[in-house]
Backbone as numpy.savetxt, mean C-alpha at the origin, in Angstrom:
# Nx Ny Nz CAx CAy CAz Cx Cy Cz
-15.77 -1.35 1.14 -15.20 -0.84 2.39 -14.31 0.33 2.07
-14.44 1.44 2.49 -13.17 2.62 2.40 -12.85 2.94 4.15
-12.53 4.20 4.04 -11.87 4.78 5.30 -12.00 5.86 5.22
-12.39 6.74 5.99 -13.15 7.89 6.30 -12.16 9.13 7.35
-11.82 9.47 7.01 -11.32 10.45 8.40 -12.49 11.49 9.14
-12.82 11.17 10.44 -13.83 11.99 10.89 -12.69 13.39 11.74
-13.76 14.40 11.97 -13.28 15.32 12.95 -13.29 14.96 14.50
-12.14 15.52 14.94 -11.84 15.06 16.22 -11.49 16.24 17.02
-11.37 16.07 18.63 -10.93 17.29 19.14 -10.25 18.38 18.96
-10.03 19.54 19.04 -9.53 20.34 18.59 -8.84 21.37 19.48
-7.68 20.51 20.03 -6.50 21.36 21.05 -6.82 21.74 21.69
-7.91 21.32 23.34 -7.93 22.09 24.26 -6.54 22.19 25.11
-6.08 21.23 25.06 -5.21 20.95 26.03 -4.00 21.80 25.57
-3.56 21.58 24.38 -2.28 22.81 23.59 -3.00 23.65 22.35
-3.53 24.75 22.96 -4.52 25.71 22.26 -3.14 26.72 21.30
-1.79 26.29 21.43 -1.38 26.90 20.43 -0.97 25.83 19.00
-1.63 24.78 18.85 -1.34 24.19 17.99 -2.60 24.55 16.94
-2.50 24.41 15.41 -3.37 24.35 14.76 -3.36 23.85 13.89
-5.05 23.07 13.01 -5.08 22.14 12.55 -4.30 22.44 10.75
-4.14 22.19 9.80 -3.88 22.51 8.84 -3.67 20.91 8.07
-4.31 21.67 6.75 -4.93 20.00 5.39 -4.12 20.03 4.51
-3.67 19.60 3.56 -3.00 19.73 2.69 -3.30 18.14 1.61
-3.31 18.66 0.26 -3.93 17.54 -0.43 -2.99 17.68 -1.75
-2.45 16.88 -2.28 -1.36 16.20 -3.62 -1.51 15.11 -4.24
-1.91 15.17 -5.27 -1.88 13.77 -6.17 -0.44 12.93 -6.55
-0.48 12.01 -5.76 0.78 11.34 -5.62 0.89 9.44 -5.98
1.37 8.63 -6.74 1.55 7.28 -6.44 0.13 7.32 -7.60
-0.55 8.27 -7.52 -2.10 8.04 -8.85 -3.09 8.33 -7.81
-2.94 8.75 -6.79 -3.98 8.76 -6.02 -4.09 10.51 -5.49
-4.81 10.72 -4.38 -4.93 11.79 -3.74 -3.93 11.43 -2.42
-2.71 12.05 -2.29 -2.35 12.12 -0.76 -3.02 13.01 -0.49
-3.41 12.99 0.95 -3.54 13.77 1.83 -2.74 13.86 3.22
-2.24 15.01 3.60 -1.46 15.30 5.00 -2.60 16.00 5.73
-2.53 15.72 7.13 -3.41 16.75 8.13 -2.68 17.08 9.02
-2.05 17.68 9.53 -1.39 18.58 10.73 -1.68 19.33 11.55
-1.18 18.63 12.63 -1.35 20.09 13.92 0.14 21.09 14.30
0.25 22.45 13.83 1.74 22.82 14.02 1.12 24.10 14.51
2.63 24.57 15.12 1.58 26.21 16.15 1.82 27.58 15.07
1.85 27.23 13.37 1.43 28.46 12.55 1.53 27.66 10.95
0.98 28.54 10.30 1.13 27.39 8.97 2.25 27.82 8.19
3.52 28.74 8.33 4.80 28.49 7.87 5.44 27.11 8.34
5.56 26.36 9.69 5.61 25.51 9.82 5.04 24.03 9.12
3.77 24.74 8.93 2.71 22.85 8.26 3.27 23.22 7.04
3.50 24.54 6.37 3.65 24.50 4.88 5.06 23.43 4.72
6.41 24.38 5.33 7.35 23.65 5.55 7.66 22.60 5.46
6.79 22.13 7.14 7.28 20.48 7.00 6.27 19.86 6.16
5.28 19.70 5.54 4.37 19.28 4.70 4.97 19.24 3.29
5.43 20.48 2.87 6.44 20.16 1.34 8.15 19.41 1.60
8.21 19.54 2.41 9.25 18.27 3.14 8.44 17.26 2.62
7.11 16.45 3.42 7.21 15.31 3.52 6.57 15.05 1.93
5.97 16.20 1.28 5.33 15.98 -0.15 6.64 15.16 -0.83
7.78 16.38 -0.86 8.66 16.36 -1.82 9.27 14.51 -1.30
9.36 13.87 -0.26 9.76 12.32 0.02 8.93 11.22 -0.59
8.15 11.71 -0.77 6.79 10.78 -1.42 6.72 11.23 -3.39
7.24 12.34 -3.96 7.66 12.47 -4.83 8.81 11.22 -5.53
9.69 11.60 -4.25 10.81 10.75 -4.75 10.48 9.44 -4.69
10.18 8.86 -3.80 9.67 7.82 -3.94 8.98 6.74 -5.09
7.94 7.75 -5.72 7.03 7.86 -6.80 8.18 7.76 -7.92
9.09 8.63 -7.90 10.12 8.29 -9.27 10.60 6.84 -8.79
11.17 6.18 -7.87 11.86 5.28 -7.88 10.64 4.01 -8.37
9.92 3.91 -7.33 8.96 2.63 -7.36 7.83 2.85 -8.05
7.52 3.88 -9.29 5.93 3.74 -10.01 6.23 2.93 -10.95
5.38 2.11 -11.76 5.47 1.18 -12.98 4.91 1.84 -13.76
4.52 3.33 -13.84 4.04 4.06 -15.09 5.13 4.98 -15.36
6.14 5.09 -14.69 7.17 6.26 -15.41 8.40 5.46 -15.82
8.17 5.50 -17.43 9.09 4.41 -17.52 11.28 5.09 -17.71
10.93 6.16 -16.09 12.48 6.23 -16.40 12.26 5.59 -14.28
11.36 5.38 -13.77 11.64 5.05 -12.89 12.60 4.07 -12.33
13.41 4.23 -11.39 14.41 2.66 -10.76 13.73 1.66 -10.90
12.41 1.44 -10.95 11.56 0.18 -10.75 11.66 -0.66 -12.29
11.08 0.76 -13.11 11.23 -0.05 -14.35 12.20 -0.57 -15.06
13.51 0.63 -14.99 14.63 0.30 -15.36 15.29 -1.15 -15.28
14.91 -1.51 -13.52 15.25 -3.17 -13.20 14.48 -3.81 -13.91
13.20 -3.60 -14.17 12.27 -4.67 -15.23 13.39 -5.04 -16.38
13.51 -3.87 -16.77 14.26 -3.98 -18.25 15.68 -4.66 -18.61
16.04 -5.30 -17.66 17.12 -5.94 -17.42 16.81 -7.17 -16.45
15.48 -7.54 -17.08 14.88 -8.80 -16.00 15.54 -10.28 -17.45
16.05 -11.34 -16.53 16.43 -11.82 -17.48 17.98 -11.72 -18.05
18.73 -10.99 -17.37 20.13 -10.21 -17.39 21.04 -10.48 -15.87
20.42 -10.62 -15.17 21.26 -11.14 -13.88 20.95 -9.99 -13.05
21.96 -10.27 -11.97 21.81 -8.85 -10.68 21.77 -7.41 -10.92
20.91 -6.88 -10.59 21.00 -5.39 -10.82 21.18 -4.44 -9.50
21.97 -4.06 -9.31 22.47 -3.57 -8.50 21.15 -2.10 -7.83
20.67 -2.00 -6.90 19.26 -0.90 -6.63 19.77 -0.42 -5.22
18.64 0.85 -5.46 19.39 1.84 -4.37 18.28 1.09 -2.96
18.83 1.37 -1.49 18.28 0.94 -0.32 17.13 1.18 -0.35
16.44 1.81 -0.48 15.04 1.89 -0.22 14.13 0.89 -0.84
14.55 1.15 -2.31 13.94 -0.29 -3.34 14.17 -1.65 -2.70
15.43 -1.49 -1.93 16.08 -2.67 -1.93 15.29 -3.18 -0.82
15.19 -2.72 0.28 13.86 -2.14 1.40 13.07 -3.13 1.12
12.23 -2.91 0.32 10.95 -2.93 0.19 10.24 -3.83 -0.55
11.64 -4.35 -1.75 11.63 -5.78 -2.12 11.32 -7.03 -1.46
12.63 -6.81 -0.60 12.80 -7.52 0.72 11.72 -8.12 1.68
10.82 -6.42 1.64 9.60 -6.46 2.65 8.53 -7.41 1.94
8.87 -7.02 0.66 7.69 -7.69 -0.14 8.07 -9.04 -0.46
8.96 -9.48 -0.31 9.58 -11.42 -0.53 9.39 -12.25 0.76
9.45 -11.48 1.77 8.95 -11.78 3.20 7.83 -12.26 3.25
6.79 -11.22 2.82 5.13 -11.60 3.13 4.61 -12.48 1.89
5.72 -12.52 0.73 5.30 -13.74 -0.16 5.45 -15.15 0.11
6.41 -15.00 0.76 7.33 -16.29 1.08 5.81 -17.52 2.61
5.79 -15.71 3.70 3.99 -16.30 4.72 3.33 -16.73 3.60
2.61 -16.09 2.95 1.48 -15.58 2.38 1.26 -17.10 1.10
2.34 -17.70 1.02 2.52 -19.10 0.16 2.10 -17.87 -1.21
2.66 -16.84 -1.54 2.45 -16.42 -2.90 1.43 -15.66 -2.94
0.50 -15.58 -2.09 -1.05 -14.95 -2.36 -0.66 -13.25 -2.05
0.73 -12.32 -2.02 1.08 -11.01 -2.14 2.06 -11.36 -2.85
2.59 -10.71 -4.24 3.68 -11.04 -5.13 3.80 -9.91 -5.86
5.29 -9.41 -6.01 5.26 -8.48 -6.46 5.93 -8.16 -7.76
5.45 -9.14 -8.50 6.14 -9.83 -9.93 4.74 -10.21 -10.72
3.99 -10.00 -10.08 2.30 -9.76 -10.36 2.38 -8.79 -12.04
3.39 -7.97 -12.07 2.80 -7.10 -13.25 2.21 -7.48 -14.19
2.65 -8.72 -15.09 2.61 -9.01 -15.68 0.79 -9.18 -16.10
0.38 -9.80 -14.89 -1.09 -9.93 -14.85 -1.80 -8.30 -14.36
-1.09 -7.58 -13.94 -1.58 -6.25 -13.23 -1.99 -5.41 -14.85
-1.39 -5.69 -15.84 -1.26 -4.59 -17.00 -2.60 -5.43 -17.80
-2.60 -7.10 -17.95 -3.88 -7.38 -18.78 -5.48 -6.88 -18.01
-5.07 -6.73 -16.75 -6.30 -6.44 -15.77 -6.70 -5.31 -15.96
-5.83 -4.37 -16.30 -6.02 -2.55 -16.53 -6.96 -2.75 -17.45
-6.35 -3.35 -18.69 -6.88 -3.17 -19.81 -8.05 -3.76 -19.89
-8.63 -4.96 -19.16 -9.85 -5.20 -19.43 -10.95 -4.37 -18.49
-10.38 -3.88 -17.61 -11.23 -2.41 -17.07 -11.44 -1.56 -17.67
-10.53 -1.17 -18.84 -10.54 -0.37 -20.05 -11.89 -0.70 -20.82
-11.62 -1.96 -21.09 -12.18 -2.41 -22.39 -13.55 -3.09 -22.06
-13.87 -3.64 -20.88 -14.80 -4.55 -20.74 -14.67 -6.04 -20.77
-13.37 -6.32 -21.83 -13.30 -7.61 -22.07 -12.30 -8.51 -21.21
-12.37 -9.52 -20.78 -11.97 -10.61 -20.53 -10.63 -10.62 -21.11
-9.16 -10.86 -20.18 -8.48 -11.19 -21.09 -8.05 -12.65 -21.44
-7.47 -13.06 -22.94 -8.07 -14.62 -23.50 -6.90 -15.44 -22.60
-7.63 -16.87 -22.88 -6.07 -17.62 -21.98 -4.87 -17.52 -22.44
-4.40 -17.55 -23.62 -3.73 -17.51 -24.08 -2.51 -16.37 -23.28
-3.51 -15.24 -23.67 -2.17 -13.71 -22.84 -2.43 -14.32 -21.65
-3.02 -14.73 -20.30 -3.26 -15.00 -19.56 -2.16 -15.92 -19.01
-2.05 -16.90 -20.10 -0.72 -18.36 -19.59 0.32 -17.54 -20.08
0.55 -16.71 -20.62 1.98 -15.98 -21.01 2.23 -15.08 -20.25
1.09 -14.57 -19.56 1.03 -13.25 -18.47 1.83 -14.24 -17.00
1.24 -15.59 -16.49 1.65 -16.51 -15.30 2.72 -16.85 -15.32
3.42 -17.08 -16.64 4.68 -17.65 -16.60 5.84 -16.74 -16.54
5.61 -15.63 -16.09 6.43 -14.01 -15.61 6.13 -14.05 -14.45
5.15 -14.45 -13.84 4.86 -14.05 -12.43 5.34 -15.31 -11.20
5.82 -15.08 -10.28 5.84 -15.83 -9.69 7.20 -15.34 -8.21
6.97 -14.97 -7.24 7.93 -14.40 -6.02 9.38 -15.12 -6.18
9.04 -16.51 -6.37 10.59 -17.25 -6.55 11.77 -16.89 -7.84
10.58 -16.09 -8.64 12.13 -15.98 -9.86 12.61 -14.51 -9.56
12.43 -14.23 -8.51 13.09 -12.90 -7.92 14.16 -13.16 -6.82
15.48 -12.78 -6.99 16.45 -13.51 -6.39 16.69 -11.97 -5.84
17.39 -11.77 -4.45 17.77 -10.40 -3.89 18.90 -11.05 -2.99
19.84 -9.82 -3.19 21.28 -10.38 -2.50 21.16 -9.02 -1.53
20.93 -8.92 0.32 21.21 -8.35 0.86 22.47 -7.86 1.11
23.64 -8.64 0.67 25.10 -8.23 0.68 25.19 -7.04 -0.18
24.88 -7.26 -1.44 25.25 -6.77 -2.47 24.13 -5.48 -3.28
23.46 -5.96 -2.29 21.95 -4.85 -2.42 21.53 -5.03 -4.31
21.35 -6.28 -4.39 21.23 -6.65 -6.06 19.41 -7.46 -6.03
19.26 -6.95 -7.21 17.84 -7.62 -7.07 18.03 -8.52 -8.80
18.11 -9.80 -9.09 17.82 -10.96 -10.55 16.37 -11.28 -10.44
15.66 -11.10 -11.42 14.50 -11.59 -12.07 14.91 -12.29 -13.11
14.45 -13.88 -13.02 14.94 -14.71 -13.82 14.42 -14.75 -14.99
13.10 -14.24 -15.28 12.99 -14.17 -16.91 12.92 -12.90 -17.81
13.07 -13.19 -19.00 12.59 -11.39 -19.65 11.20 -11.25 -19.74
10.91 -10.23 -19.79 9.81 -9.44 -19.99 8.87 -9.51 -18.39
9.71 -10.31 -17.15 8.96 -9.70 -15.86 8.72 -8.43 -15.74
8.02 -8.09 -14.67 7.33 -6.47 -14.38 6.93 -6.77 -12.95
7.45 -5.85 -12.31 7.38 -5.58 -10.98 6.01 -4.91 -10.73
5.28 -4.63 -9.96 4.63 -3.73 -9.64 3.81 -4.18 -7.52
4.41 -2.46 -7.28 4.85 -2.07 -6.02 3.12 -1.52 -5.41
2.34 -1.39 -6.09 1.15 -1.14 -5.80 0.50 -1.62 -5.02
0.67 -2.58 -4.03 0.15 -3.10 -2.66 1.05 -2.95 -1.52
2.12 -2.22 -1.54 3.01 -2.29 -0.73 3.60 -0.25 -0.53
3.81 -0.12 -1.25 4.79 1.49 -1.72 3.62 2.21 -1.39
2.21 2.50 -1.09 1.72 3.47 -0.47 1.83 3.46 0.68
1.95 2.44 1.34 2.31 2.21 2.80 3.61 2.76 3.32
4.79 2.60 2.89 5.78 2.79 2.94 6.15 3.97 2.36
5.25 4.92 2.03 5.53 6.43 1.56 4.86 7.16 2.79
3.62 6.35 3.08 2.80 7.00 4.44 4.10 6.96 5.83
4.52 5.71 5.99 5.49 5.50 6.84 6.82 6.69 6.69
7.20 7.12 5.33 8.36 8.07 5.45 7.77 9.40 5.17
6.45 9.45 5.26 6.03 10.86 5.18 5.83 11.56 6.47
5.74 10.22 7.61 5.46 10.72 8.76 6.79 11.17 9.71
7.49 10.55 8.93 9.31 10.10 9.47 9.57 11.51 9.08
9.23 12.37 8.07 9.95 13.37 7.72 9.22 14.80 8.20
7.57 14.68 8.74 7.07 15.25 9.46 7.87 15.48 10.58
8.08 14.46 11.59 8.40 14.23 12.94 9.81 15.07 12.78
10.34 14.80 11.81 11.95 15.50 11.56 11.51 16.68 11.35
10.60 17.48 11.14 10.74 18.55 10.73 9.59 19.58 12.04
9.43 18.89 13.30 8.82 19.38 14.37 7.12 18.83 14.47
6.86 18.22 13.98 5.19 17.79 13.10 5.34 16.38 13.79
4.66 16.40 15.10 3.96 14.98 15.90 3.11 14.55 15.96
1.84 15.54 15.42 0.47 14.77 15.42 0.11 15.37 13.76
0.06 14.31 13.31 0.07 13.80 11.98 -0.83 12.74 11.06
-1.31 13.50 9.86 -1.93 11.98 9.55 -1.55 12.09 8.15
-1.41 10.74 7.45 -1.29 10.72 6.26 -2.11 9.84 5.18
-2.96 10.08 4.47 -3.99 9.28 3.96 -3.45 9.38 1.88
-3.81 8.08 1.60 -3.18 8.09 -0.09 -4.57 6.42 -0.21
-5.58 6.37 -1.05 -6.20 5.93 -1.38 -6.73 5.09 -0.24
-6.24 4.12 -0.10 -6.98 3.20 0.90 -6.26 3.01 1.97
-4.89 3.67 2.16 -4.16 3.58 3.50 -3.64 4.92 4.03
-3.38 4.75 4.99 -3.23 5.49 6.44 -2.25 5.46 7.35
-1.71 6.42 7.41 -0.62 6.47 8.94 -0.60 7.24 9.56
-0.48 7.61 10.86 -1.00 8.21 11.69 0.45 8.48 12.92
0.53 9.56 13.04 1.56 10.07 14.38 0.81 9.47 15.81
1.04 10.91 16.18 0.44 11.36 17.89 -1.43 11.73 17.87
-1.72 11.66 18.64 -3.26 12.17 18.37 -3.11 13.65 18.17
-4.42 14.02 17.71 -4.38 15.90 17.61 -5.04 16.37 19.09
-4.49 17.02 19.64 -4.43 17.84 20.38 -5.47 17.60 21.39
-6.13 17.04 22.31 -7.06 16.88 23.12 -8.04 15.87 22.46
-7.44 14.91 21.84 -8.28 13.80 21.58 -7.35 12.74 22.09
-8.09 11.54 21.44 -7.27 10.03 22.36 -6.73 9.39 21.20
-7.08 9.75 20.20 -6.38 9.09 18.62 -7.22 9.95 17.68
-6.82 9.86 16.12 -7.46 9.73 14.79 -8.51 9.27 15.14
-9.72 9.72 14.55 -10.89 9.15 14.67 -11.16 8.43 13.14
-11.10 7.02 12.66 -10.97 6.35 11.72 -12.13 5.84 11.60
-13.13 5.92 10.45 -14.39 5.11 10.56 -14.39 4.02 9.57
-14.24 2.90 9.54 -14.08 1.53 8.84 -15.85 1.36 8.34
-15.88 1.06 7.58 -16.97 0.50 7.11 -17.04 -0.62 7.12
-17.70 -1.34 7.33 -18.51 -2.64 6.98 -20.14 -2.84 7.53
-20.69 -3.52 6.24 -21.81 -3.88 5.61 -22.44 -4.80 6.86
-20.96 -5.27 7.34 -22.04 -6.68 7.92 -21.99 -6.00 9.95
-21.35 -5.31 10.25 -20.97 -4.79 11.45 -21.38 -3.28 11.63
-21.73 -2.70 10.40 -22.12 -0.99 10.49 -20.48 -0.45 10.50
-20.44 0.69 10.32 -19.22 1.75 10.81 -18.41 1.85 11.97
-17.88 0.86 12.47 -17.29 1.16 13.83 -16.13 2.91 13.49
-15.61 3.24 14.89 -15.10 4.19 14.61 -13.76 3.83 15.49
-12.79 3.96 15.24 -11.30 3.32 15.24 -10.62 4.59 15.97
-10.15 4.95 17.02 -9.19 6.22 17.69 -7.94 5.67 17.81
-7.50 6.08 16.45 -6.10 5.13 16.40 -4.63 6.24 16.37
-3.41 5.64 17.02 -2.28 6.98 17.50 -0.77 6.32 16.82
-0.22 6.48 15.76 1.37 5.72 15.64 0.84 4.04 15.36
0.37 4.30 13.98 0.30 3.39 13.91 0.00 3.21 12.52
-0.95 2.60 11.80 -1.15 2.48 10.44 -2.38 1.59 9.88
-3.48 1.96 9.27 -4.51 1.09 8.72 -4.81 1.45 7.20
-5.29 -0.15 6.82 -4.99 -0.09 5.46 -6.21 -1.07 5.06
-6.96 -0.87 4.32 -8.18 -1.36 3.57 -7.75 -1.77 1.86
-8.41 -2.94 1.86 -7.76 -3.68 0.32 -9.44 -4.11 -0.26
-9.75 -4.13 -1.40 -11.25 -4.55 -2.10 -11.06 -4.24 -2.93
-12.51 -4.22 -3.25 -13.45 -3.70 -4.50 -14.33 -2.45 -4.50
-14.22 -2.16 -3.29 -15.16 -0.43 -3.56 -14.75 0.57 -4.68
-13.52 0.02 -5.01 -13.95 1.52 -6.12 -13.02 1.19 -6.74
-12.30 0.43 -6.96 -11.52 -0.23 -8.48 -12.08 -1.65 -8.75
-12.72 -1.77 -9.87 -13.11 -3.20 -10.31 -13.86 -2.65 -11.32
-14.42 -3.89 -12.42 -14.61 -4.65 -13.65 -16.06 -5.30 -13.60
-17.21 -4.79 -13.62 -18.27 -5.64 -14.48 -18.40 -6.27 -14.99
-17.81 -7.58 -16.04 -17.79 -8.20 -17.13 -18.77 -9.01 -17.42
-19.90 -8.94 -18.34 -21.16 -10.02 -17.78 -21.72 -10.35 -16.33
-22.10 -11.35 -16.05 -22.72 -11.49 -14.54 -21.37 -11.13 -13.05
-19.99 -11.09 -13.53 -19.15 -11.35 -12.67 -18.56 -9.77 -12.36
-18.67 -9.68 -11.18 -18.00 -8.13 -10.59 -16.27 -8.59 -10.03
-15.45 -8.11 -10.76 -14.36 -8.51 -10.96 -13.00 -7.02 -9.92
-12.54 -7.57 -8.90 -11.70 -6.78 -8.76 -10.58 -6.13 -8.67
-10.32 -5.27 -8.86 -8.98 -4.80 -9.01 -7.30 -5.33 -8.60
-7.69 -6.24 -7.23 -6.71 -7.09 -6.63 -6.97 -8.49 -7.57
-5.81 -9.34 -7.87 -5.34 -10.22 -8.56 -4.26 -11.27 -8.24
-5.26 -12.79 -7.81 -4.61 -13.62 -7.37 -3.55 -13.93 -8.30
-2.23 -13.75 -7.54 -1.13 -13.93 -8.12 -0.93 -15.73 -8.57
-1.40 -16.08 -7.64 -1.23 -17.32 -8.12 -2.46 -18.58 -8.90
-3.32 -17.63 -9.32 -4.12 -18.20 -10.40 -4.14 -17.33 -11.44
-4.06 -16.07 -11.23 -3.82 -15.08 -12.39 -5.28 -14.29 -12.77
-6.30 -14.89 -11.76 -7.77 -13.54 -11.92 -7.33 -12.83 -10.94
-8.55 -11.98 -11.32 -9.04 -11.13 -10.47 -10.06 -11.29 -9.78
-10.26 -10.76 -8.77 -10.64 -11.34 -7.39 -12.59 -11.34 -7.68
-12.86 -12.27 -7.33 -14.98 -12.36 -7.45 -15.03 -12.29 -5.89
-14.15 -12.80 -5.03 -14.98 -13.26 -3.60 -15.57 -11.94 -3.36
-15.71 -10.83 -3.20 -16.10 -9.86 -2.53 -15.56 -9.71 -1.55
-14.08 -10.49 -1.11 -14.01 -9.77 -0.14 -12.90 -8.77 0.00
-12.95 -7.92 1.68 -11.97 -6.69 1.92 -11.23 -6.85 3.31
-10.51 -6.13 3.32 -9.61 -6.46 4.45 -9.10 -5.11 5.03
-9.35 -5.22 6.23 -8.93 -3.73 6.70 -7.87 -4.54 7.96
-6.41 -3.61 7.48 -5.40 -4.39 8.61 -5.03 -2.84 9.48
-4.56 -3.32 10.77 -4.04 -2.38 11.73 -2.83 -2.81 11.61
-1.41 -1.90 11.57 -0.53 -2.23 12.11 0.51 -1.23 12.51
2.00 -1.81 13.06 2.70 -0.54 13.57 3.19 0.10 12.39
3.14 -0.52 10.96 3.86 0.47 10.39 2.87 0.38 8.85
3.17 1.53 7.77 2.39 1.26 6.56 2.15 0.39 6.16
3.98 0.27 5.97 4.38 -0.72 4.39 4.16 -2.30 5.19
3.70 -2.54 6.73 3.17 -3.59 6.67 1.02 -3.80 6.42
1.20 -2.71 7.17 -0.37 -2.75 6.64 -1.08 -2.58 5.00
-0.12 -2.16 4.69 -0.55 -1.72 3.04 -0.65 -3.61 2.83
0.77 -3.85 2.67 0.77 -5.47 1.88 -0.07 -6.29 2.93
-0.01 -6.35 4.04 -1.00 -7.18 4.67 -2.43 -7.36 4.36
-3.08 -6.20 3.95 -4.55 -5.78 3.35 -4.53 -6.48 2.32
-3.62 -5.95 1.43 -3.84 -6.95 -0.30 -3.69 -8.26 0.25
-2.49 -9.29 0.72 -2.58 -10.60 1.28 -4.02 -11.52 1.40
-4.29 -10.47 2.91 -5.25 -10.83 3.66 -6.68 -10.85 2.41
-6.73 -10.07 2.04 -7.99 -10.03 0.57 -7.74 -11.31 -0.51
-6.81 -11.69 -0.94 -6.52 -12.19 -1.19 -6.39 -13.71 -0.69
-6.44 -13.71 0.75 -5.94 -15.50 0.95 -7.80 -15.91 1.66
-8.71 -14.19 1.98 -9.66 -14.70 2.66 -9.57 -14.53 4.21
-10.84 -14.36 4.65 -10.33 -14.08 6.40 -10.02 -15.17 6.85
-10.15 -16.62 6.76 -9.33 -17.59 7.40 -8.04 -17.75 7.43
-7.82 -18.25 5.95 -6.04 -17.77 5.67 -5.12 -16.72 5.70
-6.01 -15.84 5.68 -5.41 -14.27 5.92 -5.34 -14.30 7.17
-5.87 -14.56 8.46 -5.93 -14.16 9.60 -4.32 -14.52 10.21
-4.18 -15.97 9.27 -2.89 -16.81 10.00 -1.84 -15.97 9.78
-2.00 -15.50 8.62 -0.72 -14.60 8.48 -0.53 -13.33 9.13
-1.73 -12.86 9.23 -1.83 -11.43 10.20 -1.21 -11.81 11.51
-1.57 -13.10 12.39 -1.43 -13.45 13.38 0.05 -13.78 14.05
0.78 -13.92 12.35 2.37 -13.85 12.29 3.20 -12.33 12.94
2.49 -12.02 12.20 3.07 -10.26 12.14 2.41 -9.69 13.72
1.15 -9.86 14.15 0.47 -9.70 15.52 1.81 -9.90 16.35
2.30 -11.39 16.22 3.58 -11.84 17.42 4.48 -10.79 17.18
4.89 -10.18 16.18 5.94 -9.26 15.93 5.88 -7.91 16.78
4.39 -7.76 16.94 4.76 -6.44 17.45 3.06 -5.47 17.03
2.58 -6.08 15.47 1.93 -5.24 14.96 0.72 -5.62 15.27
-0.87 -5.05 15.15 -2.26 -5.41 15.67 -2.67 -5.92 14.00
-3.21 -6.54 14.20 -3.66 -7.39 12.82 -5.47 -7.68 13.09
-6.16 -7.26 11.77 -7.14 -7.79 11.85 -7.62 -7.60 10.97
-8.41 -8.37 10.35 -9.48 -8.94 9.01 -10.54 -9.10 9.01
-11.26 -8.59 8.26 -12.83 -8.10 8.52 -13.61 -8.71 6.68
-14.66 -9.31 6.66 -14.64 -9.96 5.41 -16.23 -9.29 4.90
């Protein structure tokens, strides 16, 4: 399953707006921005605005730059409270929330198993039980303690590893659009691997024209406005290993990687819930996934799971 951005109307109604693309490798992926602004000193503008927020971001929460805020707290996992700046603190939060629904099946203490999984995509091989039971006994949402008073995040053992990779593209799409809108930029889209956020529609259309794939339903096409969709699988990160097609998402609480085949495409009002909702929902299955979507639905947000 991926996500497609199709072409859509093109400003009859405000014929001084115009469309303008813009593309940055950001988080490991391709962002992409699309804008409608009425000259491109403006899209340049607010566009390296919202680049340069998603930069920062990328320093705080990547698990490959090891001077990032993210890692730094790793490195003092096992040491008590570490004191982190709001945004991290954010997003922790966001992410202990949907662990806490989710009975564990989104965790963001996963690294541990996230780094043997790389490597056997690397390598081909299987990794043995052994690293495997030493990889589980780091992972787990409960040995992550967060003090909203004190904006402190304790990981109770050494050598945990965070990793923000089901959650932090969402929540970069969400402040990329935040910093658009601040900078005159209402119809907006923001695309970074498998998720999406979206302003105002462009200019004489009724939404984003979003085309979802699925195998078992054909391509529906999605006209979606302020809002956010996010697709989680196997289309294009996963592992061959002998007879088993192995993917890139990794039950936190058995410690593989995922065989069901399945994907999850979530709607919601904001990224950083659709980003983690997608991994979840892939993860628990469209039955169990649905319940939890159906949580967040009462909240406010559109939820749905497609298998």
């Amino acid at each position: 399953m991926g996500l497609t951005l199709l072409a859509t109307g093109c400003g009859h109604q405000q014929p001084r707006l115009q469309r303008f693309q813009y593309a940055q490798i950001k988080m490991g992926v391709q962002a992409r921005l699309v804008v409608y602004a009425p000259d491109e000193p403006t899209a340049q503008r607010a566009c390296t605005a919202a680049y340069q927020r998603v930069a920062a971001l990328e320093d705080s929460m990547s698990d490959y730059r090891r001077d990032s805020e993210l890692l730094r707290l790793c490195d003092r996992a096992g040491q008590g409270p570490v004191h982190v700046s709001n945004e991290l603190f954010f997003v922790l939060q966001k992410a202990q929330e949907l662990a806490e629904k989710s009975d564990g099946a989104f965790d963001v203490t996963v690294g541990p198993l996230v780094q043997l999984w790389r490597q056997a995509r690397k390598t081909g091989q299987l990794p043995s039980d052994p690293e495997l039971s030493a990889a589980r006994a780091l992972v787990g949402w409960r040995l992550m303690t967060l003090d909203p008073a004190a904006k402190t995040v304790a990981l109770a053992k050494p050598g945990m590893r965070l990793d923000l990779g089901g959650i932090a593209k969402g929540y970069a799409g969400d402040e990329a659009i935040r910093v658009l809108r601040k900078n005159g930029i209402h119809s907006a889209l923001f695309e970074a691997g498998g998720d999406i956020v979206v302003s105002d529609p462009p200019p004489g259309a009724k939404g984003w024209g979003i085309e979802v794939e699925n195998p078992a339903k054909g391509p529906p096409i999605l006209h979606l406005a302020n809002c956010a969709i996010s697709t989680s699988g196997d289309t294009v990160q996963f592992v061959q290993i002998g007879p088993t097609h192995y993917s890139h998402v990794i039950d936190p609480r058995t410690g593989i990687a995922l065989t069901n085949r399945y994907a999850a495409t979530i709607i919601a009002a904001r990224g950083i819930d659709a980003d983690a909702l997608s991994t979840a929902a892939c993860v628990m299955g469209p039955s169990a996934g649905m319940q939890v979507v159906a949580e967040y639905a009462a909240q406010g947000s559109i939820g749905e799971v497609r298998e």
